[in-house]
Structures are given as structure tokens and as C-alpha cells.
PAZAVEX-122835 format. One line per field, with one value per residue: residue number from 1; residue in one letter; z, y, x of N, C-alpha, C, CB in turn. Coordinates in steps of 0.2 Angstrom, whole numbers, plus 5000, padded with zeros to 4 digits. Glycine has a CB too. Example, Ala and Ser with C-alpha at 12.3 -4.5 7.8 and 13.67 -1.06 7.14 Angstrom:
<pts>
n [1	2]
res [A	S]
n.w [5039	5035]
n.v [4972	4989]
n.u [5066	5064]
ca.w [5039	5036]
ca.v [4978	4995]
ca.u [5062	5068]
c.w [5039	5039]
c.v [4984	5000]
c.u [5066	5064]
cb.w [5045	5029]
cb.v [4978	4997]
cb.u [5057	5070]
</pts>
This chain:
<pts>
n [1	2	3	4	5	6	7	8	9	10	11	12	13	14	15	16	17	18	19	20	21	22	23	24	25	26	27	28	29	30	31	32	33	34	35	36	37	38	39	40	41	42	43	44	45	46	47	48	49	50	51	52	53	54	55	56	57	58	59	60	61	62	63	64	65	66	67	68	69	70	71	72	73	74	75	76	77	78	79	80	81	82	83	84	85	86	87	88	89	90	91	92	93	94	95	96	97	98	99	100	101	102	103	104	105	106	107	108	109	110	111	112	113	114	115	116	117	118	119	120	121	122	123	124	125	126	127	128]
res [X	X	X	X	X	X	X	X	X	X	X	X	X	X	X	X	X	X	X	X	X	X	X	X	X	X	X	X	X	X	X	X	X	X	X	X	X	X	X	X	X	X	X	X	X	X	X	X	X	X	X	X	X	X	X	X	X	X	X	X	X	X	X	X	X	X	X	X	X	X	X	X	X	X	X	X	X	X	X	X	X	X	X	X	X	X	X	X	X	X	X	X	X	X	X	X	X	X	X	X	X	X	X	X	X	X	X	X	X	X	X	X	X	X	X	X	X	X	X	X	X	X	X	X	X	X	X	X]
n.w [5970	5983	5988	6003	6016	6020	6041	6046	6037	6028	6013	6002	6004	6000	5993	5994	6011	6013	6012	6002	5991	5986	5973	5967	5963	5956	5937	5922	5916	5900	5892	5887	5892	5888	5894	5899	5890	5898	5900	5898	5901	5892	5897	5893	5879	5878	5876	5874	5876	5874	5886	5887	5903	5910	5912	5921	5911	5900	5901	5898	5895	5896	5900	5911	5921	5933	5936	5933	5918	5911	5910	5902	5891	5873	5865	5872	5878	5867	5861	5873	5872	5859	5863	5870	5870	5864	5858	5849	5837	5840	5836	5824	5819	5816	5826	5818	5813	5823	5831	5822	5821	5831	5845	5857	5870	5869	5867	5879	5887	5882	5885	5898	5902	5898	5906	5918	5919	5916	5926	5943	5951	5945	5939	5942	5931	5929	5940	5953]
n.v [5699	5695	5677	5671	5663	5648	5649	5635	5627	5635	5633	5641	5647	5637	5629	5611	5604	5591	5583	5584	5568	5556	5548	5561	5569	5562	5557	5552	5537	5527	5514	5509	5515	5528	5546	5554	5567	5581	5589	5606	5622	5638	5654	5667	5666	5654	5642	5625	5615	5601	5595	5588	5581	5592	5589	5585	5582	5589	5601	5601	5613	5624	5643	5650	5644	5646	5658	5668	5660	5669	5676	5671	5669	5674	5665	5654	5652	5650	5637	5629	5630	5623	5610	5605	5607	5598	5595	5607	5604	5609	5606	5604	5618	5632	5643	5655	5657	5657	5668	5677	5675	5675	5685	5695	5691	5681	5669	5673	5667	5654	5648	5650	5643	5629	5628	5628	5619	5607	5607	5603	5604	5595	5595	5584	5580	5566	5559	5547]
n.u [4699	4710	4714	4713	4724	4727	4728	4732	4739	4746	4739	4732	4714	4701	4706	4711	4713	4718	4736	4747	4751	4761	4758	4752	4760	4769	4772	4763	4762	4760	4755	4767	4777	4777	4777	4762	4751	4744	4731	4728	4721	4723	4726	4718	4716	4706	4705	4713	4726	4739	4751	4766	4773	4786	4801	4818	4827	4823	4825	4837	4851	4843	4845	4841	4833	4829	4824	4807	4796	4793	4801	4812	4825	4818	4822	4822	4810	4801	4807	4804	4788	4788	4795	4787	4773	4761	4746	4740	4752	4769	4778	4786	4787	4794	4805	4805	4796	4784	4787	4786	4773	4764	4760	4771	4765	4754	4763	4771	4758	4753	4766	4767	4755	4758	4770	4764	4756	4761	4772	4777	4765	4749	4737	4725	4715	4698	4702	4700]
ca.w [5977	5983	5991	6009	6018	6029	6046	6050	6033	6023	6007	5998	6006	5996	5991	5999	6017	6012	6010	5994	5992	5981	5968	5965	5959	5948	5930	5923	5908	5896	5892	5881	5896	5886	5897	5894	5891	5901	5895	5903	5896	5890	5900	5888	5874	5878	5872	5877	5873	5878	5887	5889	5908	5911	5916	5921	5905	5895	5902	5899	5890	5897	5903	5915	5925	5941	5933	5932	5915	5905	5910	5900	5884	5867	5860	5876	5876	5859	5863	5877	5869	5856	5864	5875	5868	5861	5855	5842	5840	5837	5834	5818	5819	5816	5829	5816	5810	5829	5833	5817	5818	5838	5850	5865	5876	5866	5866	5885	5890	5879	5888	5905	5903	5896	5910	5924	5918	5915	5931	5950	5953	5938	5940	5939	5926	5928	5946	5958]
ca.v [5698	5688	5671	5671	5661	5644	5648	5630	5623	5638	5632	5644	5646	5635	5621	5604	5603	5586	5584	5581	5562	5554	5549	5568	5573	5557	5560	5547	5533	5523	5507	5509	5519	5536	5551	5556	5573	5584	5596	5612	5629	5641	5661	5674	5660	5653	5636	5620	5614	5594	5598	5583	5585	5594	5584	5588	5581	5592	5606	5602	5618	5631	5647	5655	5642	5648	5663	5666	5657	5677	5682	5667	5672	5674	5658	5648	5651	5648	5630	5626	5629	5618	5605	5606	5608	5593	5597	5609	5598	5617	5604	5608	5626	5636	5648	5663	5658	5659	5676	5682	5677	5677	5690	5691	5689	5674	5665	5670	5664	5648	5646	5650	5636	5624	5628	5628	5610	5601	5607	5598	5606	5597	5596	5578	5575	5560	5556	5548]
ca.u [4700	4714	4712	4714	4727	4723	4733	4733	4744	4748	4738	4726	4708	4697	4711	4711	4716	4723	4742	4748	4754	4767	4756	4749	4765	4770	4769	4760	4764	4755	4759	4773	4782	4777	4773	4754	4750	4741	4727	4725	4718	4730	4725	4715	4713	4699	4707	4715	4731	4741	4755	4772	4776	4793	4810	4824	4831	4820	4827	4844	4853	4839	4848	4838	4826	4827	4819	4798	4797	4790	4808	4816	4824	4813	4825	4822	4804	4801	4810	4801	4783	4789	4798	4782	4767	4758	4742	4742	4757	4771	4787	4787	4785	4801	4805	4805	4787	4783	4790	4782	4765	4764	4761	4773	4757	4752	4768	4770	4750	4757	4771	4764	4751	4764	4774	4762	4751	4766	4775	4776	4759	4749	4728	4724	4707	4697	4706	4694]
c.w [5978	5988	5998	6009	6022	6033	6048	6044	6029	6016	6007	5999	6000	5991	5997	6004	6016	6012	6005	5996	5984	5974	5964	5961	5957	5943	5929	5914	5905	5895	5891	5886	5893	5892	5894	5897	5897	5898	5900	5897	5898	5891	5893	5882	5871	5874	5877	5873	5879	5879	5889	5897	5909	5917	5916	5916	5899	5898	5901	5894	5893	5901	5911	5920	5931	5938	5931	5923	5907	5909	5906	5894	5878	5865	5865	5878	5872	5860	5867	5875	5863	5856	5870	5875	5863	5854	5854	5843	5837	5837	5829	5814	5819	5820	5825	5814	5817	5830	5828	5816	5825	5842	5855	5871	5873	5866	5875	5889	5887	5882	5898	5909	5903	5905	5917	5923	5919	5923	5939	5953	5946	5940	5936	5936	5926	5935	5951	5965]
c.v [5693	5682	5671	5665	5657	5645	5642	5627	5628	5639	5639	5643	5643	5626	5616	5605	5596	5587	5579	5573	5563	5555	5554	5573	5569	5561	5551	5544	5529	5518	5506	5512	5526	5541	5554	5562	5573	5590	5601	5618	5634	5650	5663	5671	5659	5645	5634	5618	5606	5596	5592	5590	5586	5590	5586	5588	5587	5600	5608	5610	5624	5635	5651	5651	5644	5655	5663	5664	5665	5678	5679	5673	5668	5664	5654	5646	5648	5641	5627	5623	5625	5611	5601	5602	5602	5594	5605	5607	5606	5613	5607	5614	5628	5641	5655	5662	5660	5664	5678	5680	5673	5683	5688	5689	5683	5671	5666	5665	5657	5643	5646	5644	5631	5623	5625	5619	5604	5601	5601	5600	5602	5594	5587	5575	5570	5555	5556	5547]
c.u [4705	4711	4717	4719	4725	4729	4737	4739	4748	4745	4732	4719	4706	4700	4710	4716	4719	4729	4745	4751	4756	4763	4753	4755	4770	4769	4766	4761	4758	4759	4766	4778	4782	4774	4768	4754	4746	4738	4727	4723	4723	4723	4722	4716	4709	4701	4712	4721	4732	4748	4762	4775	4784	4796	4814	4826	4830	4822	4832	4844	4849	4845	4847	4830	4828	4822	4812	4801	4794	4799	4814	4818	4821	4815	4820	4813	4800	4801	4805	4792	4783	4790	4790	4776	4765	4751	4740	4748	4765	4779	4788	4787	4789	4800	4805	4797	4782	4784	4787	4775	4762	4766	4765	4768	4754	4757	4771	4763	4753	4761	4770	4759	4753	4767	4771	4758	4757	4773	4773	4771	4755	4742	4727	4717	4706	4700	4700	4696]
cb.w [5981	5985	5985	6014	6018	6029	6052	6052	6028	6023	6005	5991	6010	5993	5990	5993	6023	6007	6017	5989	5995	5982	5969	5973	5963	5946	5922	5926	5908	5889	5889	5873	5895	5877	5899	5896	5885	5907	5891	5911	5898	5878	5904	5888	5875	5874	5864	5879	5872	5874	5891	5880	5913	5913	5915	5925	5903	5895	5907	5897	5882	5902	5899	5908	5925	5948	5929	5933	5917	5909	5920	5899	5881	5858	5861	5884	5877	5854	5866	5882	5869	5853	5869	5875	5867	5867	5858	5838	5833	5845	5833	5815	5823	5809	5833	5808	5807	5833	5832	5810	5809	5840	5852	5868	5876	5861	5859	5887	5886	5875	5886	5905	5900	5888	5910	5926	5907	5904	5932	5955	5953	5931	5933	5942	5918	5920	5949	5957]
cb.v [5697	5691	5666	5671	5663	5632	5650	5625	5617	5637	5623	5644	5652	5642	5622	5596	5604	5582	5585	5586	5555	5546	5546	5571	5578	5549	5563	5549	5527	5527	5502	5514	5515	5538	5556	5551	5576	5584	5593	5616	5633	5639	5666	5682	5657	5660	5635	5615	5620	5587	5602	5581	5583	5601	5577	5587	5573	5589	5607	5595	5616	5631	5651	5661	5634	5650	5664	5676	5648	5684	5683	5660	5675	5682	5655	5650	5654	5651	5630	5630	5633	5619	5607	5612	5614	5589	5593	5616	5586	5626	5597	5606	5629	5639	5648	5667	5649	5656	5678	5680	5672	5674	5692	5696	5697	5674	5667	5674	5668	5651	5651	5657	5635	5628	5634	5635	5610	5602	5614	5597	5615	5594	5605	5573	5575	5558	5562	5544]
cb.u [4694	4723	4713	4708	4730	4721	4731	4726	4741	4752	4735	4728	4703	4696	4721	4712	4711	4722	4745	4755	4749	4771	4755	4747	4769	4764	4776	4751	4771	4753	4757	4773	4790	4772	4777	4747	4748	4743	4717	4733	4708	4735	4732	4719	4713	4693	4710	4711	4736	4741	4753	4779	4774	4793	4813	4829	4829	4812	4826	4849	4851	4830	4848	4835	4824	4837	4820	4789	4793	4778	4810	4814	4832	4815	4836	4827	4802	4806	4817	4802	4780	4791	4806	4779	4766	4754	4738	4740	4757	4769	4790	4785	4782	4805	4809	4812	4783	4784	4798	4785	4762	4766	4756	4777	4749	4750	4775	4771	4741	4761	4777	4760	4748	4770	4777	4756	4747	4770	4773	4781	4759	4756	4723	4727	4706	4701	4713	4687]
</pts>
């Protein structure tokens, strides 16, 4: 069943009538100035992964971002869930070993998580 609409702001019945503030859509550093991951759970998994949040910088070179991020190409996806993804740490993973021993539905759910956690939407754990 889908999720009703509030008339009064537009946000999704059941989400915080608040309105977002600044700090909600910071990334957040660690002393050294590093960007700290964010954990979220990766769709039909049933696991968690750490996700480095996305910057423009980190985008440079993609072809296709204005595009939902399942419509990128195989290369640019591949890239991103490595450039990405932290924990299982997948730098060192060569994109043919990923293509060959991933499903496309797993390297998008992957990438979909990646994309959404570390996005300007990103779920702040431990935030009181």
C-alpha cells in the first residue's frame, strides 16, 4: 500500500512534519577532516554495508547522473560501488571480478543503497 501524502507540506504520511535543517543534510567529519561513513542495509540482502557520502567531486567523469542510478552504465556502476562502498571495503575488486561473480540485481540493490545512504537524503543513527 502506498504511503499517503501530508496536504499541508507534501512529505510522505508518517515522516517528520519538521522541516529539514542545515545540519540534516551536512556530511559529517571526524577529526582528521575524513568523511564518516554511513551504514544503511542494502534491499533483498538482508545486510549492511558503510557507505562514503557522495560529492560532486566524486562524481566527476560519471556519464549519466541525471539518470535513476539502475539506468547508469554497467562501467559507471561498477565504479561507483567501488569508489563507494566502505564496508566490505570493494576498492580492490576489479570490475571484471564484479561482473563475473555478481548478479545484475545485486550490483544494482548494491548500488541503489550506496546511492540512496550516502545521498542528500542520508538517515542520521545515534542523532538525538
Amino acid at each position: 500500500m502506498a504511503k499517503k501524502k501530508n496536504s499541508k507540506n507534501g512529505r510522505t504520511k508518517g515522516s517528520s512534519d519538521a522541516p529539514l535543517t542545515a545540519d540534516e543534510l551536512f556530511v559529517r567529519r571526524d577529526a582528521e577532516g575524513n568523511l564518516e561513513l554511513i551504514e544503511t542495509s542494502v534491499p533483498g540482502i538482508n545486510r549492511t554495508i558503510k557507505v562514503l557520502p557522495t560529492t560532486i567531486g566524486s562524481l566527476k567523469g560519471f556519464t549519466a547522473i541525471e539518470k535513476s542510478a539502475t539506468e547508469w552504465p554497467i562501467e559507471e556502476k561498477i565504479r561507483y560501488v567501488q569508489d563507494h562502498v566502505r564496508e566490505p571495503d570493494l576498492s580492490s575488486v576489479t570490475a571484471a571480478e564484479m561482473f563475473d561473480n555478481l548478479t545484475m540485481w545485486d550490483l544494482d540493490m548494491l548500488l541503489i543503497a550506496a546511492v540512496q545512504a550516502g545521498g542528500p537524503v542520508r538517515e542520521r543513527k545515534g542523532k538525538g
